[in-house]
C-alpha positions as CSV (number, residue, x, y, z in Angstrom):
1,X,72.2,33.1,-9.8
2,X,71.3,32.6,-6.1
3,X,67.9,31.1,-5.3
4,X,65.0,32.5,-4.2
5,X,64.0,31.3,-0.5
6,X,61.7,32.3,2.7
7,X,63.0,31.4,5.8
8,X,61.1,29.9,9.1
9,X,62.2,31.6,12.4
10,X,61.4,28.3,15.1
11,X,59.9,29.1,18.3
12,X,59.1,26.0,19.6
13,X,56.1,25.0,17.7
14,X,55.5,21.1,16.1
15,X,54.3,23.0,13.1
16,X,58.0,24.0,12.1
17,X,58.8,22.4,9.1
18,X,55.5,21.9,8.2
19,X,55.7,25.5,7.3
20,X,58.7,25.0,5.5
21,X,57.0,22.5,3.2
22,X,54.2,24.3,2.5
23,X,56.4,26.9,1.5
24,X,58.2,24.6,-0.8
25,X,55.0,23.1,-2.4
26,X,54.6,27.0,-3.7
27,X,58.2,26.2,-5.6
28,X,60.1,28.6,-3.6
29,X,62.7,27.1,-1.6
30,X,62.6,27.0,2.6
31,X,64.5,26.1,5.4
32,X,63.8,26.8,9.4
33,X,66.0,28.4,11.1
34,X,66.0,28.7,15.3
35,X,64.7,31.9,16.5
36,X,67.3,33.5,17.8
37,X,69.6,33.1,14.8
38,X,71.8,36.5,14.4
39,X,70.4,39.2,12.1
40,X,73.9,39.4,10.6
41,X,73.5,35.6,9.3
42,X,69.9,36.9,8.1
43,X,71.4,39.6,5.7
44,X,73.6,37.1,4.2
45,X,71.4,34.7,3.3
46,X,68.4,37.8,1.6
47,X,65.5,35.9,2.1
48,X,62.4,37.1,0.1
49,X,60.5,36.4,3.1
50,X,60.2,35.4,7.2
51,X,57.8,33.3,8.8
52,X,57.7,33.1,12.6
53,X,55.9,29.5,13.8
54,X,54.0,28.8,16.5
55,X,55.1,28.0,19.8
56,X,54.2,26.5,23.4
57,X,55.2,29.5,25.7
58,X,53.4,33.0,26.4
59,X,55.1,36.2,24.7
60,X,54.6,37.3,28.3
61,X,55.8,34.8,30.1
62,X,59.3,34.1,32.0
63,X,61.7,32.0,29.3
64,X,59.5,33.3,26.3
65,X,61.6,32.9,23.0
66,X,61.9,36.5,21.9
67,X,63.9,37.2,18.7
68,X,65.3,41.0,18.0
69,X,62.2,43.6,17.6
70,X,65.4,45.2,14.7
71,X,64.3,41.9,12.7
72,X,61.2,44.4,11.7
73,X,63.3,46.8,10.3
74,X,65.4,44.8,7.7
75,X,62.6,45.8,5.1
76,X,61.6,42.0,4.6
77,X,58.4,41.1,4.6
78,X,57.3,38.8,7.7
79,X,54.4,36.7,8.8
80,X,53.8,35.8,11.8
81,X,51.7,32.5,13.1
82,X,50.4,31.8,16.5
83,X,53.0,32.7,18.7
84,X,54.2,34.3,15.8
85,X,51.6,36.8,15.4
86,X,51.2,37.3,19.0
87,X,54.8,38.0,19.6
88,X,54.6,40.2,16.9
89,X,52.2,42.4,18.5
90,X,54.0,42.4,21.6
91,X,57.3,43.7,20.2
92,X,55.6,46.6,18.7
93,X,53.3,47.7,20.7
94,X,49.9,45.7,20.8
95,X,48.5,43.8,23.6
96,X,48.9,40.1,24.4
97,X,46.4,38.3,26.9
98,X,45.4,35.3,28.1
99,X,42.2,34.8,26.2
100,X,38.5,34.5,27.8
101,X,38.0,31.8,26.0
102,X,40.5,29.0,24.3
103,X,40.5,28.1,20.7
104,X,41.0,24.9,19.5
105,X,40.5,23.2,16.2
106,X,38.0,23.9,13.5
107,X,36.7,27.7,13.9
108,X,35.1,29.6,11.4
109,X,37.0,32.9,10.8
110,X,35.5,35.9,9.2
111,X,38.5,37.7,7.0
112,X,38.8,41.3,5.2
113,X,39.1,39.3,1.5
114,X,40.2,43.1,0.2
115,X,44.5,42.1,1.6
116,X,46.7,41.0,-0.9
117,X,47.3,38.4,2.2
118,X,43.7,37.0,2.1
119,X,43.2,37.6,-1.8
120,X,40.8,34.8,-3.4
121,X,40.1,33.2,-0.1
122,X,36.1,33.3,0.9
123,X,34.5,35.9,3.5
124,X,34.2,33.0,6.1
125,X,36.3,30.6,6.0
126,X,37.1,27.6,8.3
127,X,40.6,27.5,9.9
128,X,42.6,25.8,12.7
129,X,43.0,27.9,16.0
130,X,45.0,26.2,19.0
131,X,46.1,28.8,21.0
132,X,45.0,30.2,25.2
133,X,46.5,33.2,24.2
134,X,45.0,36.1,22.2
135,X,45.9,39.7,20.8
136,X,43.2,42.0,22.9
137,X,44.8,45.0,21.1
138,X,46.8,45.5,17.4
139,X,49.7,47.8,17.1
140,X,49.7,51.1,15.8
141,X,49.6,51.5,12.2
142,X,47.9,47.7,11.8
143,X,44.6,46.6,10.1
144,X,43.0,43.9,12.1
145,X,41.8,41.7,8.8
146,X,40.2,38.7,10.2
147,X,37.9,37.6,13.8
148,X,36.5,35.2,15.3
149,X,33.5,35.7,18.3
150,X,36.3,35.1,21.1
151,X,39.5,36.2,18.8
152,X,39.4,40.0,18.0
153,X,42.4,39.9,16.1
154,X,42.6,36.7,14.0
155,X,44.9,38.0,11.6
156,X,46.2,42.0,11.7
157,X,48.6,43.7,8.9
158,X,50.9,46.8,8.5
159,X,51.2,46.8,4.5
160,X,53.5,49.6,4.2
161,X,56.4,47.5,6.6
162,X,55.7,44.3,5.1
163,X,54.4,42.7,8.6
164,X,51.5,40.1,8.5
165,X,50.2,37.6,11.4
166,X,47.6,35.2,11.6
167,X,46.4,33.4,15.0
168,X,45.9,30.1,13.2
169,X,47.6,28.1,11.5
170,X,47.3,28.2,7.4
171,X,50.0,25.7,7.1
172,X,47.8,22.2,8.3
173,X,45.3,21.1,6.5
174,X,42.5,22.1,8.4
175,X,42.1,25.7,7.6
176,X,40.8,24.6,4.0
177,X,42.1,27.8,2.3
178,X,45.6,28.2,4.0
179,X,47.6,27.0,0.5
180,X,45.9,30.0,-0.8
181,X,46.8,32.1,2.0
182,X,50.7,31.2,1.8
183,X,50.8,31.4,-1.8
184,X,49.9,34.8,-1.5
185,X,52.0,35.3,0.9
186,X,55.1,34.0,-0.4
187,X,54.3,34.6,-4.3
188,X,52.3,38.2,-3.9
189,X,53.7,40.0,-1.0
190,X,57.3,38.2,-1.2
191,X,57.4,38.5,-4.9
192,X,58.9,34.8,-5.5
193,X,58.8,33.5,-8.8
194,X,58.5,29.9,-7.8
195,X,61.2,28.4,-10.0
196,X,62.6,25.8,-7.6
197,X,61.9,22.3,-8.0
198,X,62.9,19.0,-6.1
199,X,65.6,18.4,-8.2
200,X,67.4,21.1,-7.0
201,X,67.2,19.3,-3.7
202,X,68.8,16.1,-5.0
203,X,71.6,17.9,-6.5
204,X,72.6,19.9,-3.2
205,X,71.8,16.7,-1.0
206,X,74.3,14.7,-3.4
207,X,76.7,17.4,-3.1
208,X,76.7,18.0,0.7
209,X,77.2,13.9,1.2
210,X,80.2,13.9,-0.8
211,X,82.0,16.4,1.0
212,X,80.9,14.9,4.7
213,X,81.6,10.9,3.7
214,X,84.7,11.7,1.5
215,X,86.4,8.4,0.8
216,X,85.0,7.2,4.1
217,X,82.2,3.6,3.8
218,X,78.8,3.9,4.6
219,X,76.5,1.7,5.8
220,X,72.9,2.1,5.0
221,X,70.0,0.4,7.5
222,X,67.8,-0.4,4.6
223,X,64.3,-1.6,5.1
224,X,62.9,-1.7,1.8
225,X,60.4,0.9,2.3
226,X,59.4,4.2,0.7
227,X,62.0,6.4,3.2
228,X,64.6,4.0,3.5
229,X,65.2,3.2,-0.4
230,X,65.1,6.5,-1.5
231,X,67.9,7.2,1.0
232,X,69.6,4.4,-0.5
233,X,69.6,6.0,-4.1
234,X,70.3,8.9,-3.2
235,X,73.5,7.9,-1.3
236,X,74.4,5.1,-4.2
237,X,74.5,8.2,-6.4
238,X,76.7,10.4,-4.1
239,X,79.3,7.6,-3.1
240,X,78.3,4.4,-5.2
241,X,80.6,0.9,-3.7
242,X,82.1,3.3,-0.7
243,X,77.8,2.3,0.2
244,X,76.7,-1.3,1.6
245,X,73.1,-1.8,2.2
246,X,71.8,-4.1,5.1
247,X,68.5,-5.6,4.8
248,X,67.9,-6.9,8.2
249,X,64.9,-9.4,8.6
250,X,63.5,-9.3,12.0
251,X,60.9,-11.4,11.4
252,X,58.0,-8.5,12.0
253,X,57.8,-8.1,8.3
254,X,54.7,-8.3,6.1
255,X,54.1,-11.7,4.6
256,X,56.8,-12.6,1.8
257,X,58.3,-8.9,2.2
258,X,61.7,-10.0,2.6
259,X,62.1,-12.1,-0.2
260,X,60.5,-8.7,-2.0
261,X,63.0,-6.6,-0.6
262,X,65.9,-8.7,-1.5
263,X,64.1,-9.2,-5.5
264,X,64.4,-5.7,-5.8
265,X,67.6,-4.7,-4.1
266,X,69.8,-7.7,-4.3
267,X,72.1,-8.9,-7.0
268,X,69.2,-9.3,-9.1
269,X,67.9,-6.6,-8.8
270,X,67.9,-3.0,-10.9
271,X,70.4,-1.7,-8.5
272,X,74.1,-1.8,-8.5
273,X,74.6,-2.1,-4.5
274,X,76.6,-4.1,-2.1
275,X,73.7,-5.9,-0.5
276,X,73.3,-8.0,2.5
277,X,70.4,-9.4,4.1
278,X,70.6,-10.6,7.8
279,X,68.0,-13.1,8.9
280,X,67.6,-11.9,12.5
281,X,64.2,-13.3,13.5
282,X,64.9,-15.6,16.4
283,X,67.2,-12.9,17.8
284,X,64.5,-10.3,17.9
285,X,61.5,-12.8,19.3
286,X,63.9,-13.7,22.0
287,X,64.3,-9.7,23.1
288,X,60.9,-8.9,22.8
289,X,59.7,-11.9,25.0
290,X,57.4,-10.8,28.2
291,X,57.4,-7.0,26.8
292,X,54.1,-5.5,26.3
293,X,54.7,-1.7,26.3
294,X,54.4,-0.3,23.0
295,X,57.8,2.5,23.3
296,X,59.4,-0.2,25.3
297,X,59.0,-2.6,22.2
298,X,59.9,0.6,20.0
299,X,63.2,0.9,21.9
300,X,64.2,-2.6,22.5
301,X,64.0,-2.4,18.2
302,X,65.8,0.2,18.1
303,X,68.5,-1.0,19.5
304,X,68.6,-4.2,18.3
305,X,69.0,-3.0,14.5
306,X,71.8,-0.8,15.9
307,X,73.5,-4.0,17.2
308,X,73.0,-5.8,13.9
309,X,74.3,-3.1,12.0
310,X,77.5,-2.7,14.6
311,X,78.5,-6.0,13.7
312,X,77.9,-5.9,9.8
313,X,79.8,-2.8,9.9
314,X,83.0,-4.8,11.7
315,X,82.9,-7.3,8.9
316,X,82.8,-4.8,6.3
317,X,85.6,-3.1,8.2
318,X,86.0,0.6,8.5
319,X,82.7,1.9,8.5
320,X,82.3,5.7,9.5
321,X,78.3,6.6,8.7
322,X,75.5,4.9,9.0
323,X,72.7,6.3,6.7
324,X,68.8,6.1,8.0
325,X,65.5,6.8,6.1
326,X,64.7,9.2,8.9
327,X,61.5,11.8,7.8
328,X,60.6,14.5,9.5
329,X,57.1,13.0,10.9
330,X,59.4,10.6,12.8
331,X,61.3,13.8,14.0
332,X,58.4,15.1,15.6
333,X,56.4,12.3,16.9
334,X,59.7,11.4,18.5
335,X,59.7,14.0,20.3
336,X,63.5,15.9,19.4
337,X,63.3,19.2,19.8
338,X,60.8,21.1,21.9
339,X,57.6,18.8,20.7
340,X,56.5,16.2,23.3
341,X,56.9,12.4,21.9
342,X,54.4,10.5,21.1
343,X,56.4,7.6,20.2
344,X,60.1,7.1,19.2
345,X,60.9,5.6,16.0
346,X,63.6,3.5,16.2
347,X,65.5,5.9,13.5
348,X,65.5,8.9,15.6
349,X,64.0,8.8,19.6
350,X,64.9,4.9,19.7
351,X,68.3,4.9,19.1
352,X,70.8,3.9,22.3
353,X,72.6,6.0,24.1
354,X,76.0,4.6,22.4
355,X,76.3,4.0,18.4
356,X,79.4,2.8,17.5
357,X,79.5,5.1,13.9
358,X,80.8,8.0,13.7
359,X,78.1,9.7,12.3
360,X,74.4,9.4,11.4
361,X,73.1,10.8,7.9
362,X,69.7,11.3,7.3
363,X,69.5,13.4,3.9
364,X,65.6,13.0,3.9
365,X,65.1,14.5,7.8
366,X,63.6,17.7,6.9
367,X,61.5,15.9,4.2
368,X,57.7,14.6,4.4
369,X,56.4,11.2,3.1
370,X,55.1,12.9,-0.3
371,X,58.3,15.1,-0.7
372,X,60.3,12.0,-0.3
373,X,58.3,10.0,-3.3
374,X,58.9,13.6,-5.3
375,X,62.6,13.1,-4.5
376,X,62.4,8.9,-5.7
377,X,60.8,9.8,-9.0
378,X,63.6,12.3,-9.5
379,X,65.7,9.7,-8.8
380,X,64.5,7.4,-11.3
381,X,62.8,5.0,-9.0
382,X,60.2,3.4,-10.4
383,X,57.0,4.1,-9.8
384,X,55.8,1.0,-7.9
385,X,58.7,1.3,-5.5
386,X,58.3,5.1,-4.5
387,X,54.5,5.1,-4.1
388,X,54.3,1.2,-2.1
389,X,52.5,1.7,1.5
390,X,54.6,3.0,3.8
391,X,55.8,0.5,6.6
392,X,57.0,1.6,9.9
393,X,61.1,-0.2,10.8
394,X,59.7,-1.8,14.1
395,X,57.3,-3.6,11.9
396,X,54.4,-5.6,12.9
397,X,55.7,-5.4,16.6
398,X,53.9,-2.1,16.8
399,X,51.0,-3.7,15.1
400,X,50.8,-6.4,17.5
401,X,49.0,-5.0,21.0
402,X,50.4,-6.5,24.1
403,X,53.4,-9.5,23.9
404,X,54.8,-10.3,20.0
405,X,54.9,-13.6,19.2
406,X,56.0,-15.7,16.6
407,X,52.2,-17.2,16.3
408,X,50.8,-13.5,17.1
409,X,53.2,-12.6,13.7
410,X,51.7,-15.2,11.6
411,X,48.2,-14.1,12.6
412,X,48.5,-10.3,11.9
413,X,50.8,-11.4,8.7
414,X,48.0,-13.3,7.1
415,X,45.3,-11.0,7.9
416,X,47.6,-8.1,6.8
417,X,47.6,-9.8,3.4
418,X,44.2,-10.3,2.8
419,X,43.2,-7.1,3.6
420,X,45.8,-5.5,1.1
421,X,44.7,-8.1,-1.5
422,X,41.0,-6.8,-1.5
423,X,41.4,-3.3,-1.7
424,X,44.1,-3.4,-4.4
425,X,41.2,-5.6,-6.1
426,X,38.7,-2.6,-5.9
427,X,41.4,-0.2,-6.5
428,X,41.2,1.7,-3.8
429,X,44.9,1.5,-3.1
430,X,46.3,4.6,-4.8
431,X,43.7,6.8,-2.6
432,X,44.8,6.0,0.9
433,X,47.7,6.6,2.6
434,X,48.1,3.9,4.5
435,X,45.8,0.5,5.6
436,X,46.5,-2.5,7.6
437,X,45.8,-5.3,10.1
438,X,47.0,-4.8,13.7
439,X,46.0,-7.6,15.9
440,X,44.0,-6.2,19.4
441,X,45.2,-8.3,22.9
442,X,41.3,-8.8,23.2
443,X,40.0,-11.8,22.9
444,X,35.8,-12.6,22.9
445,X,33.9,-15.9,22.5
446,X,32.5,-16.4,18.8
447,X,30.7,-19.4,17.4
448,X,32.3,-21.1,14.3
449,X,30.5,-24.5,12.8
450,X,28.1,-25.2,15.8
451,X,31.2,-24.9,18.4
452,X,32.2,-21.8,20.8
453,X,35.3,-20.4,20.0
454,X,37.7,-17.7,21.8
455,X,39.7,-16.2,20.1
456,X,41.6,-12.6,18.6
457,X,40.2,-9.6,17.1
458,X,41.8,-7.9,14.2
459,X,41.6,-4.7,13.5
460,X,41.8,-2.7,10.1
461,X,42.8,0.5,9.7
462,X,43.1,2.7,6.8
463,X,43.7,6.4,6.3
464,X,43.7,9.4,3.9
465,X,47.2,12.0,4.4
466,X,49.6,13.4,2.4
467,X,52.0,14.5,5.2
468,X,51.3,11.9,7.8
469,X,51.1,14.7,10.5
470,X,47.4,14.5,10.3
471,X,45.2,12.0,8.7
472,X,41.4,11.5,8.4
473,X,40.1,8.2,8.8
474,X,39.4,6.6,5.2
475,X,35.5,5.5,4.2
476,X,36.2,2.3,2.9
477,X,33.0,1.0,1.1
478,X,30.7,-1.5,3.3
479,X,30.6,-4.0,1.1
480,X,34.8,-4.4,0.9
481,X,35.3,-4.3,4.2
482,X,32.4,-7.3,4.8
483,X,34.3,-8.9,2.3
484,X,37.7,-8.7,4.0
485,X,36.3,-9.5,7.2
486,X,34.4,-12.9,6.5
487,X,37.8,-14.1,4.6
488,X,40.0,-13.4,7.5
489,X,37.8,-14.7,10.2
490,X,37.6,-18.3,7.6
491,X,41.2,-18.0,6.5
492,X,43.3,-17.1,9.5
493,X,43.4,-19.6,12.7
494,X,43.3,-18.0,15.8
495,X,40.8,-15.1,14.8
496,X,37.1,-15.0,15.1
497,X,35.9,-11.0,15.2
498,X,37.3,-8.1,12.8
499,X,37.0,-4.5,14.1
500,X,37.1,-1.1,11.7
501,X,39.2,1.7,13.8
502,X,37.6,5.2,12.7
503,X,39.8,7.6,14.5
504,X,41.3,10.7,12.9
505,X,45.0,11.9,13.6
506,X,45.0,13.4,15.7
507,X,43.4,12.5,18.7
508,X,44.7,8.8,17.7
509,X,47.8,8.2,15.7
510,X,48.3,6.2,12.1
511,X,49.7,3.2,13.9
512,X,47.9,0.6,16.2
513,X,50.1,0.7,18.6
């Protein structure tokens, strides 16, 4: 029996396969699609359910992304978001203006709680708006279910043809009630079961690899962390030996990580895999000498594991695909696609022009950090490996503000540790979703036994996510973070002030950089 799914029509919006996931986390399976995909290909695949995104453009406007208005009359039911809902009205009818006044962020929305659409959620609610756009006017033969003071129609619906829209966005975490809102969207009005389950992404990922590597070798860029060794699994299971994983130490890890790595994927380790671990440190201290730029350093990293990996792959001999942890927050931040980049990751935006593989695979690209530890446990990776703290492949080069250092390494290292060691003391560990030490490129005059001293500030950061696309900043208790600070300014040379960095993502992002 074929599986349920809802499909997401893309227009352009970074919210894309944030959708999708949401979508998933209900247990009905998703996949986004671009907008203009044929209506033909639509019918073959019977989708329960459509969801338009969000987008950057006007429904108005010259270039607009404008799908078929016949996608309305294939009698399955659609919701439209943002752009979405807006171009929604304008196929059919309504009117689409430039609003009075912009929305963005937190707004309190009042909805019609009598729709099977907004069905459990509360009379006011708070949700995300971002949009300059508005609907002035619904179609004929819509219900406008939801307003704002400055939005007239914040959410509309035509029951009898299955058509919703919403000018926020239920899908972030920021409208507090938006699970609720999909859910009954997808499960109510759709009429999914919810039967799927992560597993049945493993099996069709394991499947798909075999047929695309064949007999052919792989190479995996293996970093040791959460992304990159479930990609490593996950391939060992589809192609076992044909797989060689390369642990390449560029001496921007955290303190006594490599040896860690190699413990648990090496010969010694719990895995059968063709390991190798390059010690690359000098080579990537010498490329990043004199380079303060925080996407220049992302790119010159970038390349440099690319490099290492070129030549591994020559000694191996005959190596087609390289295989990359690649998630689809690096996706977007790195700005493939329509999104703007925020920063390239060295996996995706800060690759080089030339790679000598003949393909890339990234089974975990359309995946977020939490579906990829579902995915780990499913593949029988221990606990302690799948839910570690997530650690970014440039390393402690993007935690290091202005020139990296060997010195500068040691310094962020050791104050890295510390911090790690006290709040896995107090247990606060499990409940964030990432922390660290970056070190700042201030320096400020302290006083330290009697003498004046002029040296680095550290700073510690620590978040709460579950899809690293936004993040709040974490409270971490006074008294731990006193604690951390007097034993790094006693215990690490070359640092005499430690800073606590408070900033939500967005406006900042997770990493220091």
């Amino acid at each position: 029996m074929e599986r349920e799914n809802v499909i997401v029509l893309d227009f352009g919006g970074q919210y894309n396969q944030l959708i999708a996931r949401r979508v998933r986390e209900c247990n009905v399976y998703c996949e986004v699609y671009p907008y203009n995909i044929s209506l033909e290909k639509i019918r073959q695949m019977q989708p329960k359910g459509i969801i338009f995104t969000g987008g950057p453009n006007s429904v108005y406007g010259e270039g607009a992304a404008v799908c078929s208005k016949e996608i309305f009359e294939l009698g399955i039911p659609i919701l439209g978001i943002c752009y979405g809902s807006q171009l929604m009205a304008h196929l059919l009818g309504g009117k689409v203006l430039t609003a009075p006044v912009s929305e963005f962020g937190k707004t309190e929305v009042e909805i019609d709680t009598s729709t099977a659409m907004f069905s459990g959620v509360s009379k006011k609610t708070i949700c995300w708006m971002s949009h300059t756009d508005y609907i002035e006017a619904a179609p004929e033969g819509f219900k406008v279910t939801a307003h704002t003071p400055v939005c007239p129609v914040a959410a509309m619906e035509n029951p009898e043809k299955g058509l919703y829209a919403v000018q926020f966005h239920p899908e972030v975490m920021h409208t507090v009630e938006g699970m609720t809102m999909l859910r009954n969207f997808v499960i109510d009005i759709c009429g999914c079961k919810g039967d799927w389950k992560m597993d049945s992404f493993i099996e069709s990922a394991i499947k798909t690899i075999r047929g695309k590597v064949g007999n052919g070798k792989v190479l995996c860029a293996l970093s040791g962390g959460v992304d990159s060794s479930v990609a490593a699994v996950l391939l060992a299971k589809a192609v076992g030996k044909q797989l060689t994983c390369v642990f390449v130490d560029h001496g921007l890890l955290r303190k006594n990580e490599g040896d860690e790595v190699a413990a648990v994927f090496g010969p010694e380790g719990p895995y059968d895999l063709n390991f190798i671990r390059v010690n690359a440190q000098e080579r990537f201290y010498e490329k990043l000498a004199g380079v303060t730029e925080p996407e220049q350093k992302r790119k010159i990293i970038g390349e440099e594991f690319i490099r290492v990996f070129e030549e591994e792959a020559k000694k191996i001999g005959a190596v087609d695909f390289l295989v990359q942890g690649t998630i689809y927050p690096d996706v977007i931040e790195s700005g493939l696609g329509k999104s703007a980049t925020i920063k390239s990751h060295h996996n995706v935006g800060g690759l080089p022009d030339y790679v000598d593989f003949k393909e890339i695979i990234e089974p975990l690209r359309m995946l977020f950090k939490d579906e990829v530890r579902k995915a780990g446990l499913e593949l029988g990776i221990p606990e302690y490996l799948v839910y570690r703290q997530p650690f970014p492949g440039p390393g402690l080069g993007i935690r290091i503000i202005g020139e990296v250092t060997k010195e500068k390494v040691a310094i962020v290292q050791d104050a890295d540790y510390i911090y790690r060691e006290e709040i896995a003391k107090v247990g606060l560990d499990k409940g964030l979703g990432q922390y660290f030490a970056a070190l700042t490129n201030m320096r400020s005059v302290g006083v330290m036994g009697d003498e004046r001293t002029y040296d680095y500030a550290v700073a510690l950061r620590a978040v709460c996510t579950s899809d690293f696309m936004t993040a709040d900043c974490a409270q971490i208790p006074w008294d731990v973070l006193g604690k951390v600070a007097n034993r790094i300014v006693n215990e690490v040379k070359g640092v005499n002030r430690v800073l606590y960095d408070c900033t939500s993502k967005p406006p900042g992002t997770i990493e220091f950089e």
